[in-house]
ZADO-1210 file (C-alpha; in nm, 4 decimals, padded with zeros to 6 digits):
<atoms>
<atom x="-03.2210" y="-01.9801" z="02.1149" code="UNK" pos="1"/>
<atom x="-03.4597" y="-01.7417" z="01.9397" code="UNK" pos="2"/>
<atom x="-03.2918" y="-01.4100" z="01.7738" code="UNK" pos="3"/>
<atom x="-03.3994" y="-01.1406" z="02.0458" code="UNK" pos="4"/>
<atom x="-03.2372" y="-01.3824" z="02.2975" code="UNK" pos="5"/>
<atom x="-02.9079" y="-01.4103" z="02.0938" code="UNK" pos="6"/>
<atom x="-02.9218" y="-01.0529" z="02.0432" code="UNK" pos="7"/>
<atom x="-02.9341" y="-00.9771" z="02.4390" code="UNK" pos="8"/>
<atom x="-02.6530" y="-01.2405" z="02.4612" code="UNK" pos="9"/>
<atom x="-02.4328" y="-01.1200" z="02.2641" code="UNK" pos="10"/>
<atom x="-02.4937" y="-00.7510" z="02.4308" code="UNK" pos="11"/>
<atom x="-02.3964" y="-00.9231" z="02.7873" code="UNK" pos="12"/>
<atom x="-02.0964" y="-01.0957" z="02.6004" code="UNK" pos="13"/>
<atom x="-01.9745" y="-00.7300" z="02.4493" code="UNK" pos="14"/>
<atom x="-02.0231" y="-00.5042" z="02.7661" code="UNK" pos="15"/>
<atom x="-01.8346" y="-00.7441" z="02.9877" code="UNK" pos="16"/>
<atom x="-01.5720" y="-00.7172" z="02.7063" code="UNK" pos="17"/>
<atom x="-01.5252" y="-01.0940" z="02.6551" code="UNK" pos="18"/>
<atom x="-01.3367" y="-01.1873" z="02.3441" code="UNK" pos="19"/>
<atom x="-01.5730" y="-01.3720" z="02.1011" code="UNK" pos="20"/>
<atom x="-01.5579" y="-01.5626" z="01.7782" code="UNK" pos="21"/>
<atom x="-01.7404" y="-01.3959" z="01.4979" code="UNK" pos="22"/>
<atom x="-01.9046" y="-01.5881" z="01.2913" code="UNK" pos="23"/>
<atom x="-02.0459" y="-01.4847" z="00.9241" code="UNK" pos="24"/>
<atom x="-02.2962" y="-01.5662" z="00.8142" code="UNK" pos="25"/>
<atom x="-02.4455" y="-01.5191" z="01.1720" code="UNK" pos="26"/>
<atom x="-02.5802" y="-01.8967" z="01.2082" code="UNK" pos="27"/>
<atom x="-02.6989" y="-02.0122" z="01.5445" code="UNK" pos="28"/>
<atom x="-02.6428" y="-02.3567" z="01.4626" code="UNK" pos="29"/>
<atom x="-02.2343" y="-02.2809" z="01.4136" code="UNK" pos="30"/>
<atom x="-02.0885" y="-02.3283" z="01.7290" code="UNK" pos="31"/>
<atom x="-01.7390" y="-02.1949" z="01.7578" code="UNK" pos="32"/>
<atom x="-01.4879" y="-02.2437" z="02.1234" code="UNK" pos="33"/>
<atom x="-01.1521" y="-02.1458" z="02.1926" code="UNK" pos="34"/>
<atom x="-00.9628" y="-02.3768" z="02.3191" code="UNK" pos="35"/>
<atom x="-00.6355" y="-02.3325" z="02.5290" code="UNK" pos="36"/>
<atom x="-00.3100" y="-02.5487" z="02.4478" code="UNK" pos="37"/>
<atom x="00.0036" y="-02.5750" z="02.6562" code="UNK" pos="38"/>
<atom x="00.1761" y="-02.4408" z="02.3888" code="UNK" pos="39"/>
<atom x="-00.0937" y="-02.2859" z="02.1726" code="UNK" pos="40"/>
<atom x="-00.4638" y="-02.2273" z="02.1005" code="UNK" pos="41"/>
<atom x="-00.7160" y="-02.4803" z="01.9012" code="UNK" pos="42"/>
<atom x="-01.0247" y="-02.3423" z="01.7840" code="UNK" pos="43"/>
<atom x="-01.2897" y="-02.5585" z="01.7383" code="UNK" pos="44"/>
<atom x="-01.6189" y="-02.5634" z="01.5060" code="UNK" pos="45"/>
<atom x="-01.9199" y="-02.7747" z="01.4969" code="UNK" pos="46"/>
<atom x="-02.1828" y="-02.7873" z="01.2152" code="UNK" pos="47"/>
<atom x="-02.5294" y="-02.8470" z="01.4005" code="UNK" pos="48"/>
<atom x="-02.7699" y="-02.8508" z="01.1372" code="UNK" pos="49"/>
<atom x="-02.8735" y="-03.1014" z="00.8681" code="UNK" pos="50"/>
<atom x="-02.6940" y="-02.9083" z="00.5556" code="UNK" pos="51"/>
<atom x="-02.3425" y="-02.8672" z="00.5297" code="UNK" pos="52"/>
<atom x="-02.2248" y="-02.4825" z="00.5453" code="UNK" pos="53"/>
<atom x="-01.9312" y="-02.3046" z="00.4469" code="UNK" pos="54"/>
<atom x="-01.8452" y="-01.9835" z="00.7051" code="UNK" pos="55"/>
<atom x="-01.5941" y="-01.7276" z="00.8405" code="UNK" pos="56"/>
<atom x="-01.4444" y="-01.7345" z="01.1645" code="UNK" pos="57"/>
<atom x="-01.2891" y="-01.3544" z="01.2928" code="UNK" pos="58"/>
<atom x="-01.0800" y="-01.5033" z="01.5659" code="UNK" pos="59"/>
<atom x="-01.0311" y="-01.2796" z="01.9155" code="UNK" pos="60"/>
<atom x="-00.6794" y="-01.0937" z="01.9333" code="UNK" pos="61"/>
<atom x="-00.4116" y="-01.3358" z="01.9822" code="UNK" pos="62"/>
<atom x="-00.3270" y="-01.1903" z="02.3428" code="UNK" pos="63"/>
<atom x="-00.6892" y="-01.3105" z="02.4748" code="UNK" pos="64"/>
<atom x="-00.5895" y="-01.6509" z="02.4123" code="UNK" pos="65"/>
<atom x="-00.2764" y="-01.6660" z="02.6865" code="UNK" pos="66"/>
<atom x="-00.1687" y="-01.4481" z="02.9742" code="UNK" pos="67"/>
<atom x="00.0653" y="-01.1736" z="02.7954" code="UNK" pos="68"/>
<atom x="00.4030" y="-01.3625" z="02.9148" code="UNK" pos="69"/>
<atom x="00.2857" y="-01.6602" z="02.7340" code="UNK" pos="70"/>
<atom x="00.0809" y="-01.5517" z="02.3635" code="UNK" pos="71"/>
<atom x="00.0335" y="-01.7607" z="02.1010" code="UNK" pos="72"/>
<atom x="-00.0119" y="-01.5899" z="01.7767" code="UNK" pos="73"/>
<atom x="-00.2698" y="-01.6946" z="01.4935" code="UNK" pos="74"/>
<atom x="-00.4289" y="-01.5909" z="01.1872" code="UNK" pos="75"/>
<atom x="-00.7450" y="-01.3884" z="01.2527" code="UNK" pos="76"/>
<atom x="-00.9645" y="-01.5341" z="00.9928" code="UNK" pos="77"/>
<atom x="-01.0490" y="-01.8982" z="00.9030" code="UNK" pos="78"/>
<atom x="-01.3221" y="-02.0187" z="00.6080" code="UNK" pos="79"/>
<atom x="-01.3890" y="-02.3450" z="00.6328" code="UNK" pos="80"/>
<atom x="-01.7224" y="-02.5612" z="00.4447" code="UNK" pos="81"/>
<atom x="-01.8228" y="-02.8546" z="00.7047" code="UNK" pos="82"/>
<atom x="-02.0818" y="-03.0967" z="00.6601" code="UNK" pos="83"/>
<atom x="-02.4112" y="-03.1658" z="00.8428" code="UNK" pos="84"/>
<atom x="-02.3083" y="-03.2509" z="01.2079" code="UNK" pos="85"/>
<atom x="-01.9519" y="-03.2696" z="01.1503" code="UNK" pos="86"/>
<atom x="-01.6765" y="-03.1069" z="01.3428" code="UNK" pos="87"/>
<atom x="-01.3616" y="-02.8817" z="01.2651" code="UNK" pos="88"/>
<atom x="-01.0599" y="-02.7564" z="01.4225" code="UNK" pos="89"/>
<atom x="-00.7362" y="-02.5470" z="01.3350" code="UNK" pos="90"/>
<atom x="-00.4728" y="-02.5713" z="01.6288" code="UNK" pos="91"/>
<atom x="-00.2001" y="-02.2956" z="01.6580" code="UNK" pos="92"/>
<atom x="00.1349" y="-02.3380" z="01.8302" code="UNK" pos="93"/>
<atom x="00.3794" y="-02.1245" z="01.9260" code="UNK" pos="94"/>
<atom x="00.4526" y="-01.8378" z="01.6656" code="UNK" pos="95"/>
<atom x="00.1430" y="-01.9094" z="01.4720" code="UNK" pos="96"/>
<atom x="00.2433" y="-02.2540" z="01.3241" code="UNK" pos="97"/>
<atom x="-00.0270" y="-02.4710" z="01.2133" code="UNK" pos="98"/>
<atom x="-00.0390" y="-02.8130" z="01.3521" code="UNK" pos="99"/>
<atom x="-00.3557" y="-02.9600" z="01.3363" code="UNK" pos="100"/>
<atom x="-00.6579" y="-02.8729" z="01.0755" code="UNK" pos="101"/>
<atom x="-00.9936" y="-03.0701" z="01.0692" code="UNK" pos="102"/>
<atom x="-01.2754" y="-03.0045" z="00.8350" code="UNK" pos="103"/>
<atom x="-01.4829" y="-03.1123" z="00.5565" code="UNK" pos="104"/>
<atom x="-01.4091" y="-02.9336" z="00.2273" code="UNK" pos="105"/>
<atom x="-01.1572" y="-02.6096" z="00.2098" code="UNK" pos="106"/>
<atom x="-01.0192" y="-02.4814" z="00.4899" code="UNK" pos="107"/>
<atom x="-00.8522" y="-02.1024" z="00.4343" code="UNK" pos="108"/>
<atom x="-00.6864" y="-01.8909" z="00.6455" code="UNK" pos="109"/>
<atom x="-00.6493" y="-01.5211" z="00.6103" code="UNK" pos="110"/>
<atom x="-00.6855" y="-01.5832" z="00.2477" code="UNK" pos="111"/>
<atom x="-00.4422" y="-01.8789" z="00.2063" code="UNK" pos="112"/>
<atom x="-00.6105" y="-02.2466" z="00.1576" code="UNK" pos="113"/>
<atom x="-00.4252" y="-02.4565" z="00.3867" code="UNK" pos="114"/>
<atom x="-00.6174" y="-02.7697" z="00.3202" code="UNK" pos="115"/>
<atom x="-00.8564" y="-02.9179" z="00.1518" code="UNK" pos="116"/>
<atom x="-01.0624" y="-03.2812" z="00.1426" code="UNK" pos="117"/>
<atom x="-01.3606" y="-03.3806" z="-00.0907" code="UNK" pos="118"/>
<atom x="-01.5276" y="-03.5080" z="00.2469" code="UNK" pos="119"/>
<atom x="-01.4476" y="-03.5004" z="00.6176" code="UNK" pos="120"/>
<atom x="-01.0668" y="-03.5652" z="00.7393" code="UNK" pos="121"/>
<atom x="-00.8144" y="-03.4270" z="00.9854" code="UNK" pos="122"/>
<atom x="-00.4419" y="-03.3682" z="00.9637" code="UNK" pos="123"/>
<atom x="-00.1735" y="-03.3177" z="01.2497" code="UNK" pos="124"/>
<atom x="00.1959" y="-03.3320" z="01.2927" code="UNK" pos="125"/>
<atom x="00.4699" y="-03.2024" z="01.5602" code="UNK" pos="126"/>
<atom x="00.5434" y="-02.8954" z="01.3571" code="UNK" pos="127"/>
<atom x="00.3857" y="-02.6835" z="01.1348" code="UNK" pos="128"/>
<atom x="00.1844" y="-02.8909" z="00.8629" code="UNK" pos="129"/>
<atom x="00.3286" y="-02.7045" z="00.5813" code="UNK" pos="130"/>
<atom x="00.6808" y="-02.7560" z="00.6789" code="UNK" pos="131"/>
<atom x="00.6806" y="-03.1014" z="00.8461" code="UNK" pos="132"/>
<atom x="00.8848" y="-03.3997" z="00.7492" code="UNK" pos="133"/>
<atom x="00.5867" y="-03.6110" z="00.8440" code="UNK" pos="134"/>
<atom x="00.1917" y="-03.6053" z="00.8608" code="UNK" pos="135"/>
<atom x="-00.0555" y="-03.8074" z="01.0242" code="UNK" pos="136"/>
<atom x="-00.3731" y="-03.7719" z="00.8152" code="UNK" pos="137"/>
<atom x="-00.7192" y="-03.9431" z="00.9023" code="UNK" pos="138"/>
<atom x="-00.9462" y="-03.9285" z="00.6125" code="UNK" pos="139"/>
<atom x="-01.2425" y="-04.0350" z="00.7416" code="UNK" pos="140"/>
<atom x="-01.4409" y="-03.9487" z="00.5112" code="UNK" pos="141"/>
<atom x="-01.2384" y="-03.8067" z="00.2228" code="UNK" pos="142"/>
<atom x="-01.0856" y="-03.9318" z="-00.0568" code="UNK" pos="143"/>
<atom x="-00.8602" y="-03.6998" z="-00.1798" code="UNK" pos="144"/>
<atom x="-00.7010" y="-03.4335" z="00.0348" code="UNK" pos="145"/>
<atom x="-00.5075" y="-03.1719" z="-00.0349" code="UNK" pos="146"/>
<atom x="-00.2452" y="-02.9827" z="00.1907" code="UNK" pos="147"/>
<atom x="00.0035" y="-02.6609" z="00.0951" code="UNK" pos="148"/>
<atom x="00.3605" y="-02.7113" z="00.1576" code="UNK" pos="149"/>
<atom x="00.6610" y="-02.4016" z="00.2010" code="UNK" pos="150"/>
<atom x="00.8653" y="-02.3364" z="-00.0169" code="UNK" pos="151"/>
<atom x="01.1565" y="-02.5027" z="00.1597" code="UNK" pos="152"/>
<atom x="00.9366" y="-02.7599" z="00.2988" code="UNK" pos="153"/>
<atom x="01.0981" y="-03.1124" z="00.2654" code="UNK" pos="154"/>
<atom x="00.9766" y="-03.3757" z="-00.0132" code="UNK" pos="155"/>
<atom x="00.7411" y="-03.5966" z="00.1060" code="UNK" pos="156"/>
<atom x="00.7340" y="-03.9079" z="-00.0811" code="UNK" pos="157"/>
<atom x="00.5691" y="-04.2244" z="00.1152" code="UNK" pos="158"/>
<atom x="00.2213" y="-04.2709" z="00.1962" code="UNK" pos="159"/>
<atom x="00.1537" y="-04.5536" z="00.3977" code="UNK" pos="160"/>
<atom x="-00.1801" y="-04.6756" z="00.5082" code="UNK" pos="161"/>
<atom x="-00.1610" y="-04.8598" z="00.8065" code="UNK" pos="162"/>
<atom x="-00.2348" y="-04.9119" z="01.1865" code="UNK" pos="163"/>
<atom x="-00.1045" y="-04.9291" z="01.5376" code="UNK" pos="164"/>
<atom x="-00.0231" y="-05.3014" z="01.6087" code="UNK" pos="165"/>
<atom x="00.1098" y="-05.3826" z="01.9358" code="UNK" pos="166"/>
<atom x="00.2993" y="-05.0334" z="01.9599" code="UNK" pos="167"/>
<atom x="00.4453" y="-05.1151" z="01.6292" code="UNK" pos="168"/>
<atom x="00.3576" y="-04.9452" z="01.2837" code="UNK" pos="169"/>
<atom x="00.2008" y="-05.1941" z="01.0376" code="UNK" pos="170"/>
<atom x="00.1665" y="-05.0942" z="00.7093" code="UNK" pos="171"/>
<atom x="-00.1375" y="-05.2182" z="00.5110" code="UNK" pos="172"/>
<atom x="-00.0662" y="-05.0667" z="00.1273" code="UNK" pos="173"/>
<atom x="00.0292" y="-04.7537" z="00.0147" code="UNK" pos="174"/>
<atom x="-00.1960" y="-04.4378" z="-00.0771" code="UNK" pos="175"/>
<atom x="-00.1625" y="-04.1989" z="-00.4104" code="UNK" pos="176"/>
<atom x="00.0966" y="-03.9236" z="-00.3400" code="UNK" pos="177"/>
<atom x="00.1083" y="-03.5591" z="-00.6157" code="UNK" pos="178"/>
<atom x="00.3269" y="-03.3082" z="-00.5641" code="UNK" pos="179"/>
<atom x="00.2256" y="-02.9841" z="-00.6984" code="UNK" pos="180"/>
<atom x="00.3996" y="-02.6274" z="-00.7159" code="UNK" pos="181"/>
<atom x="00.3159" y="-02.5313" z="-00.3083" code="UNK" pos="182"/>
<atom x="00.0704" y="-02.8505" z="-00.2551" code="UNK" pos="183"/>
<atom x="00.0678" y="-03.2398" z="-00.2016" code="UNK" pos="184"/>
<atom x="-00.1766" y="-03.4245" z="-00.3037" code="UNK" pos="185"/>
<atom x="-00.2984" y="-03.8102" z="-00.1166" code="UNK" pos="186"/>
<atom x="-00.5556" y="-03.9856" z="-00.3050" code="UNK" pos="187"/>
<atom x="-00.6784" y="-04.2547" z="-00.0894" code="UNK" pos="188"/>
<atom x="-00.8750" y="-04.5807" z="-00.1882" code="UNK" pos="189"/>
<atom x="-01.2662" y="-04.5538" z="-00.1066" code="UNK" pos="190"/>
<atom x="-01.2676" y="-04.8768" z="00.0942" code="UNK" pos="191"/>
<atom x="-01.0194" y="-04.7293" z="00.2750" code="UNK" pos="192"/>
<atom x="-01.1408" y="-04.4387" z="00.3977" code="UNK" pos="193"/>
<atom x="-01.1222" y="-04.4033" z="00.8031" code="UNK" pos="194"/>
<atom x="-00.7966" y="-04.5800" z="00.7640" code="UNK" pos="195"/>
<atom x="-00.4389" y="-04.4145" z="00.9223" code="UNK" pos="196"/>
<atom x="-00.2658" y="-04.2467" z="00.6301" code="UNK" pos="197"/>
<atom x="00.1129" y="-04.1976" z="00.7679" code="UNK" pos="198"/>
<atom x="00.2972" y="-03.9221" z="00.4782" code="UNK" pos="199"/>
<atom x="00.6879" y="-03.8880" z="00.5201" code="UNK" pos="200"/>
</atoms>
């Protein structure tokens, strides 16, 4: 889409008052959605160009994401770098708790780096990531991620690489695990990288 069309677009988009992602530098070839959860919001990035990019996301007003009996609050700005062709997400659930980030270098929001891999990964878990007793991490590219903890977060301190076998867990060796002042650390083997990291 050519700039005078994007332009127009984005007129449309404003006058019919539909809640946008802003996106800086203005890139056509950053795609951003919003994404609604049962009990939250994902956003979603993609990176379709041959050069990896670092941008800002202004996220809509939390209230445009739910009907008002049901909003899910969020931080309103996320910097994230992504690599050529490569994919990115930050999922909020309820009361702004961060479950789920995706990306390919930093990944900062509202000023605070969450997480950060030295090549693409994701990281999820059933409560917020920097408070959970357990993360699922998927370096798929990355070997060596980083994610901030709370204050009061609990200590982490296995890291098991494994798979699903069966419906049972099986564990295939263990990965690197730091602790830092508000930050863990996994250092992952480079033959292992796509591999299930499980951190509890």
């Amino acid at each position: 889409m050519d700039g005078a069309l994007r332009g127009r677009y984005r007129q449309i988009i404003e006058k019919a008052k539909v809640a946008t992602i802003r996106i800086e530098p203005d890139l056509p070839t950053i795609h951003a959605f919003r994404i609604p959860l049962q009990n939250g919001t994902a956003f979603v990035f993609v990176n379709a160009s041959d050069e990896p990019v670092t941008f800002t996301a202004y996220l809509p007003n939390p209230s445009h994401a739910h009907h008002a009996s049901r909003i899910t609050h969020h931080a309103f700005r996320i910097t994230m770098t992504l690599g050529a062709w490569q994919p990115g997400m930050v999922a909020f659930g309820e009361q702004g708790r961060i479950f789920l980030v995706e990306g390919s270098g930093q990944i900062v929001l509202d000023g605070e780096l969450v997480a950060e891999g030295n090549g693409h990964f994701a990281a999820f878990a059933d409560s917020d990531l920097r408070e959970a007793k357990q993360i699922w991490l998927l370096p798929t590219e990355a070997t060596h991620v980083v994610l901030r903890r709370a204050k009061n977060a609990p200590k982490l301190k296995v890291t098991e690489v494994g798979e699903w076998r069966g419906g049972e867990w099986s564990v295939l060796t263990q990965a690197s695990l730091f602790h830092h002042a508000d930050t863990i650390a996994i250092k992952i083997a480079d033959d292992l990288k796509g591999e299930v990291v499980w951190v509890r």
